[in-house]
C-alpha positions in Angstrom: 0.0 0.0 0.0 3.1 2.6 0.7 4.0 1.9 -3.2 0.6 2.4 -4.2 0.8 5.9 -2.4 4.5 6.9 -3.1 3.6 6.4 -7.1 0.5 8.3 -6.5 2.3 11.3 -5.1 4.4 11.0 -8.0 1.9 11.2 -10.4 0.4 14.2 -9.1 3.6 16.5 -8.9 3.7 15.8 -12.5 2.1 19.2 -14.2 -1.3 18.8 -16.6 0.5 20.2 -19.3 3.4 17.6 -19.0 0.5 15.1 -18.9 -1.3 16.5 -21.6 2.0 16.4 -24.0 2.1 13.0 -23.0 -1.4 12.1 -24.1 -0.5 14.1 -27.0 2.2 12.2 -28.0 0.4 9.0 -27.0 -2.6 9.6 -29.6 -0.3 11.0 -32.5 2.4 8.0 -32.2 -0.6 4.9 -31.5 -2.7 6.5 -34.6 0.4 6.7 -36.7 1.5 3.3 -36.0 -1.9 1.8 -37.6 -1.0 3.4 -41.2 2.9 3.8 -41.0 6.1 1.7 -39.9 8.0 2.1 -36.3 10.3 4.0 -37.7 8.3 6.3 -39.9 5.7 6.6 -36.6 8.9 7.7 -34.3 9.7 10.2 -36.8 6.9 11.9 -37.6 5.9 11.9 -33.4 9.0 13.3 -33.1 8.6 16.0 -35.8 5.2 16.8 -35.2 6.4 17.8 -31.3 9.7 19.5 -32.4 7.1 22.1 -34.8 4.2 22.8 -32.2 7.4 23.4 -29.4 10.0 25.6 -32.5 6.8 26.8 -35.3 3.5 27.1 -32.6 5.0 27.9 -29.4 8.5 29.9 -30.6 7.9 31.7 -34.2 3.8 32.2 -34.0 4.1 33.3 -29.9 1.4 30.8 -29.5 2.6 29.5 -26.1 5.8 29.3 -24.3 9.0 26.8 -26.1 9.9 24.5 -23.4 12.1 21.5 -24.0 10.2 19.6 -21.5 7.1 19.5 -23.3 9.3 18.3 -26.0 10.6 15.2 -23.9 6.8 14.4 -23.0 5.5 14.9 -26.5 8.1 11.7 -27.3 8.2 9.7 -24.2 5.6 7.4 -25.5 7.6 6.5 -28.4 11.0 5.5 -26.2 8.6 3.9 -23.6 7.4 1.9 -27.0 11.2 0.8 -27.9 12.1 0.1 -23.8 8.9 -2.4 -23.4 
């Protein structure tokens, strides 16, 4: 039960926009992976977060460019390769 609690606590220091890059990244790679190849799926994840964090958030002013939200956009695709 102390687990239970300790990954709990973990979970919710983790910011909702951490968590929402995550889902992001979660939805574009799993979608992409029914019409494309691993490889083609990691890339275009990967592309798809490096534009919204460089085109969206830096050159349009959109939001704020945070590397972090890069790493969360593409964490579903190395937890993918690390199963």
């Amino acid at each position: 039960m102390d687990k239970l609690k300790e990954l709990i606590n973990i979970f919710t220091k983790i910011p909702k926009d951490k968590l929402a890059h995550f889902f992001g990244g979660s939805v574009l790679f799993t979608i992409s992976m029914l019409f494309f190849t691993d490889l083609q799926s990691t890339v275009i994840t990967v592309l798809i977060a490096a534009a919204k964090e460089v085109i969206w958030d830096g050159l349009m002013r959109k939001g704020t460019v945070d590397f972090k939200d890069f790493v969360f956009s593409v964490m579903p695709v190395i937890f993918y390769f690390i199963q």
